[in-house]
C-alpha positions as CSV (number, residue, x, y, z in Angstrom):
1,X,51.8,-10.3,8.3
2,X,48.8,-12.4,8.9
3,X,49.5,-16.2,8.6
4,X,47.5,-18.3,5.7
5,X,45.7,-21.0,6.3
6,X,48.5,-23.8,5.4
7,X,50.4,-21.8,8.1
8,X,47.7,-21.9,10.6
9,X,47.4,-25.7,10.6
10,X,51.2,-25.9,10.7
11,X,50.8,-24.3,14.0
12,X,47.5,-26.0,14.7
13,X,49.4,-29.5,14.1
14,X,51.8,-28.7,16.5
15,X,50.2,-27.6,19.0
16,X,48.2,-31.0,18.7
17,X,50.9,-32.8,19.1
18,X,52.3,-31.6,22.0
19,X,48.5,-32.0,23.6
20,X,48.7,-36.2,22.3
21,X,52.2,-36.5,23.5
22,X,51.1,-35.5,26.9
23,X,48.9,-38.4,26.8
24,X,51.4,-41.1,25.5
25,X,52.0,-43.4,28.5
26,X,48.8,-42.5,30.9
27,X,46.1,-43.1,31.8
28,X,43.6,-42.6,28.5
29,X,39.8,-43.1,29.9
30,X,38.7,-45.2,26.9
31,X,35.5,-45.7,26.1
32,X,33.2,-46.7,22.8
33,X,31.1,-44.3,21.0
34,X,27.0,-44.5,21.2
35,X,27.1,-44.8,17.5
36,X,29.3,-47.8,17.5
37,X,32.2,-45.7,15.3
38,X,34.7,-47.1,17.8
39,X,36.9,-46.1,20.6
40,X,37.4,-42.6,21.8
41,X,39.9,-41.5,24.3
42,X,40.7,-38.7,26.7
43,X,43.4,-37.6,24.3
44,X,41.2,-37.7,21.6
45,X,38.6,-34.9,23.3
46,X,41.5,-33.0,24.0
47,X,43.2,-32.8,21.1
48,X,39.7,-31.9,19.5
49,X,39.4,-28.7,22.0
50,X,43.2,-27.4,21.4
51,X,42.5,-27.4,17.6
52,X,39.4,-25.8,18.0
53,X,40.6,-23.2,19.8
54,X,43.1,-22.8,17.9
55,X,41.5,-22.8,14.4
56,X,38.3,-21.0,14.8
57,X,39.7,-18.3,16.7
58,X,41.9,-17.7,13.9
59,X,38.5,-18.3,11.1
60,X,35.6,-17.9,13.0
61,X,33.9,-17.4,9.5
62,X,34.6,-20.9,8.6
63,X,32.7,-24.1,8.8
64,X,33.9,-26.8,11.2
65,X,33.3,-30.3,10.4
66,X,35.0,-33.3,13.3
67,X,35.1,-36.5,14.5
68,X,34.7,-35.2,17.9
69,X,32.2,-32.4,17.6
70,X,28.9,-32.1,17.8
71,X,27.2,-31.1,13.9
72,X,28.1,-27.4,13.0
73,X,24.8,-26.3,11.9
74,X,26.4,-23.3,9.8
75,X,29.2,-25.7,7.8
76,X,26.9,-26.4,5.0
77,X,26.3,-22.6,4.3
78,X,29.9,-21.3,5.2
79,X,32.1,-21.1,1.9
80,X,35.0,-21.9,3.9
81,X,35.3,-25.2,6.5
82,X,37.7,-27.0,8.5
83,X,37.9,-31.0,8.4
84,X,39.5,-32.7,11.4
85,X,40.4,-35.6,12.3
86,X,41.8,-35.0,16.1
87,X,43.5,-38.8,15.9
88,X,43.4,-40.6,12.7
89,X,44.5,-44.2,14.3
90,X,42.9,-43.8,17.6
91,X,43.2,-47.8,18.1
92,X,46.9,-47.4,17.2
93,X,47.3,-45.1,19.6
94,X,45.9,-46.8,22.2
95,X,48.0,-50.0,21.8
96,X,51.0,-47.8,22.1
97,X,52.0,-47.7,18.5
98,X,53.4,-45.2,16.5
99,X,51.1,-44.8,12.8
100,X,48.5,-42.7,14.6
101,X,48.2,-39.1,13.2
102,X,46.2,-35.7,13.6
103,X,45.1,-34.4,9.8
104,X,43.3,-31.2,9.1
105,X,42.4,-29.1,6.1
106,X,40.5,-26.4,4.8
107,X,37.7,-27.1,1.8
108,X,36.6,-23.9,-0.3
109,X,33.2,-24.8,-2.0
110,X,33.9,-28.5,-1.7
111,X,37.2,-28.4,-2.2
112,X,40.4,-28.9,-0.1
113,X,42.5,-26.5,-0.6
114,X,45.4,-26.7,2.3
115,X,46.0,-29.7,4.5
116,X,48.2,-31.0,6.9
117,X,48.8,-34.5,8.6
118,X,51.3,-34.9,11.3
119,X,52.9,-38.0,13.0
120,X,53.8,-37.4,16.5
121,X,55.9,-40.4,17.4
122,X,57.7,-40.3,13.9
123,X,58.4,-36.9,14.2
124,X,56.9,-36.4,10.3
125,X,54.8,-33.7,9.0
126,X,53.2,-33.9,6.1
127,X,51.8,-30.3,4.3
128,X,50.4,-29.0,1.1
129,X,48.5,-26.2,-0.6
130,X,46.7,-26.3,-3.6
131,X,49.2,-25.3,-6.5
132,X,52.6,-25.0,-4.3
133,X,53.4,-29.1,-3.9
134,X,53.5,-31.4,-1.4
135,X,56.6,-31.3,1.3
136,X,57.2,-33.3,4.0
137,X,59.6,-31.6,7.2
138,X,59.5,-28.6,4.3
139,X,60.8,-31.1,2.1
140,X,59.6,-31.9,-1.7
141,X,57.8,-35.3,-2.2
142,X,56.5,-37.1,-4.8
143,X,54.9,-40.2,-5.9
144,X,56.7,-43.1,-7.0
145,X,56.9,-44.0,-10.6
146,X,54.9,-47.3,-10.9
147,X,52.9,-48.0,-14.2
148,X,51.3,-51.2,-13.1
149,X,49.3,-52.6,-10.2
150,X,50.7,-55.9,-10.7
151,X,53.6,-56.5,-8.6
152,X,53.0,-52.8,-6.8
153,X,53.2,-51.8,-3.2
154,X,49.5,-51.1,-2.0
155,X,48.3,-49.8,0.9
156,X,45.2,-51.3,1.4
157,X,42.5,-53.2,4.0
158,X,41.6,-57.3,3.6
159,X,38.0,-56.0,2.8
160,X,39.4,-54.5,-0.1
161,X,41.0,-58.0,-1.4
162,X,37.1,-59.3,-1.4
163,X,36.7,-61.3,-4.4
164,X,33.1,-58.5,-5.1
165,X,35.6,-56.3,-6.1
166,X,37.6,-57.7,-8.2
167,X,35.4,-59.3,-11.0
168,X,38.4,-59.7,-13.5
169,X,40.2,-61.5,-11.2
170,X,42.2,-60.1,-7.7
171,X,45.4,-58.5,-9.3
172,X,49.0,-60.3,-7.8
173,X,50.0,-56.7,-6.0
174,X,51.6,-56.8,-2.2
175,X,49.5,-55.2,-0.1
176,X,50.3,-53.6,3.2
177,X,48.4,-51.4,5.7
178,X,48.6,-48.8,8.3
179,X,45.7,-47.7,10.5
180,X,45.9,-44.3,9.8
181,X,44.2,-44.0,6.4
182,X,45.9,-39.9,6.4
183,X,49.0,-41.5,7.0
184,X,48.8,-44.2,4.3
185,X,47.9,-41.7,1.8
186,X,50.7,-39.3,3.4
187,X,52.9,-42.5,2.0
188,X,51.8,-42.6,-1.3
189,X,52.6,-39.0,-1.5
190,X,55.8,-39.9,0.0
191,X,56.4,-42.2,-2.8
192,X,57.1,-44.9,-0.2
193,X,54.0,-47.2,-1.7
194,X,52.9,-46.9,-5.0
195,X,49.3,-46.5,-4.3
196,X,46.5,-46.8,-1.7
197,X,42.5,-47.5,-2.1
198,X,39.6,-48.0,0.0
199,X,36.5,-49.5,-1.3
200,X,34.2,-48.6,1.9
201,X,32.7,-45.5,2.9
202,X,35.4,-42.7,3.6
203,X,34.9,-40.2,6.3
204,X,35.7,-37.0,4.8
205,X,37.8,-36.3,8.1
206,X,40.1,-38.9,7.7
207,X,41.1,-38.2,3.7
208,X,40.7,-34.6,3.1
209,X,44.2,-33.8,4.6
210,X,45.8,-36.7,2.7
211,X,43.7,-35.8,-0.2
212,X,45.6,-32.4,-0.8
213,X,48.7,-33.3,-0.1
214,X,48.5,-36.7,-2.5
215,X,47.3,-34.6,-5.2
216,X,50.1,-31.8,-4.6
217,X,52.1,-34.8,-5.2
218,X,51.5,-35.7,-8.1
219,X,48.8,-38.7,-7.4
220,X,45.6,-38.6,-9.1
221,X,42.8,-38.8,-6.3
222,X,39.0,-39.8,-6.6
223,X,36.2,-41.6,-5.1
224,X,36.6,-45.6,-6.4
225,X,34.7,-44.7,-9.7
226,X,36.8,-42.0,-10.7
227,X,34.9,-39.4,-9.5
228,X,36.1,-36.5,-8.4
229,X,35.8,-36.2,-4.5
230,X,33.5,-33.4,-2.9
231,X,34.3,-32.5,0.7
232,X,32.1,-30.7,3.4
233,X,29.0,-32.7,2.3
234,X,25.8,-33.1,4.1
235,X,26.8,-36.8,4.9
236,X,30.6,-36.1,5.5
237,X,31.6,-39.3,3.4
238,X,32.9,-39.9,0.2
239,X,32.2,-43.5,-1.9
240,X,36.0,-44.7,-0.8
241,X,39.4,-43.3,-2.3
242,X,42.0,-43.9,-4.5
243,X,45.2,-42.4,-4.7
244,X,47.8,-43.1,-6.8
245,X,49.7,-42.4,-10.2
246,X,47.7,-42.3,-13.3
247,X,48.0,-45.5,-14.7
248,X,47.6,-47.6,-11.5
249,X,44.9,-45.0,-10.6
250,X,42.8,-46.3,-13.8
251,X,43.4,-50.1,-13.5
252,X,41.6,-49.4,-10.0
253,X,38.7,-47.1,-10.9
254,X,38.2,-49.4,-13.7
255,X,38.4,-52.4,-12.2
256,X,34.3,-53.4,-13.1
């Protein structure tokens, strides 16, 4: 029986990890990008080629959209695409840390409907389709329960503390970060933090994995006006994220 496409980025993640693994420890030929979008490494590149391979042999009918690949002139036209993010964390990952992450999903007209971020050197993988939950290591998660952002565990940047965005005043939550933003939103899902925002300019490759499976978990997810996020767009961003439970979702996306 053929495999669906939550199955095929099970096997994609894998195989990913096993390619990054095989990297952890050697030599990693860093180097910055031309357009100043930070470091990329040898692992990086690779990883990039194994789930290419892998994924658009399996759906050469779908778009491909990457960090690490050239435009897809045929994405914007295709019904079906693939959003990658080869290393989410690539900093973390070079300073030998462990909250790096490979996320992938599949948008139908705009909208993710399968997704999967894995964690190599935690050994976690995080899944979800639309309609069927959110599971981590095939098991059930959920958000947490919080009804307030005061007092809440965020996941979120210093930028996003910047007194701009707060014009009511910067609420009293604790705020924590990780420096993949699929894992952070993996997190929330996980119901290990109550909630997580950006405030900059998303890359659709780094949240559409998270996205899913936040959603599948019962989080309410949106740009940071409440509006509901579009994926495979021309400009491959989204006006940042939030993701949390409904009534800490609206004390963010109302915060002006």
């Amino acid at each position: 029986m053929p495999e669906n496409d939550l199955e095929l980025l099970i096997r994609a993640s894998r195989a990913a990890a096993e390619t990054s693994l095989g990297f952890v420890g050697g030599p990693l030929d860093v180097r910055e990008k031309d357009d100043g979008q930070g470091p990329v490494t040898a692992a990086d590149l690779a990883v990039n080629e194994v789930l290419e391979d892998i994924l658009r042999s399996a759906r050469p009918d779908y778009g491909w959209l990457s960090e690490e690949s050239a435009e897809d002139p045929n994405r914007l036209t295709s019904e079906y695409c693939f959003i990658v993010d080869p290393i989410d964390g690539t900093r973390s990952f070079i300073n030998g840390e462990k909250t790096w992450s490979h996320s992938m999903a599949v948008a139908k007209n705009g909208e993710v409907v399968a997704g999967a971020v894995i964690v190599p050197m935690r050994d976690q993988l995080y899944t979800a389709s639309q309609g069927a939950g959110a599971h981590l290591n095939g098991q059930v998660i959920s958000v947490a329960n919080a009804t307030s952002l005061q007092g809440a565990n965020i996941l979120a940047t210093k930028q996003n503390m910047e007194p701009d965005h707060w014009p009511q005043g910067i609420p009293t939550f604790k705020r924590h970060h990780r420096p993949s933003i699929a894992y952070r939103l993996c997190l929330v899902a996980e119901g290990r933090f109550d909630a997580m925002f950006t405030f900059r300019k998303s890359w659709e490759w780094d949240i559409a994995a998270g996205a899913i499976i936040c959603a599948e978990a019962g989080a309410k997810v949106s740009d940071q006006s409440g509006q509901t996020l579009h994926f495979n767009s021309a400009e491959a961003h989204t006006d940042g994220i939030v993701a949390a439970p409904d009534q800490i979702w609206g004390e963010v996306t109302q915060r002006r």
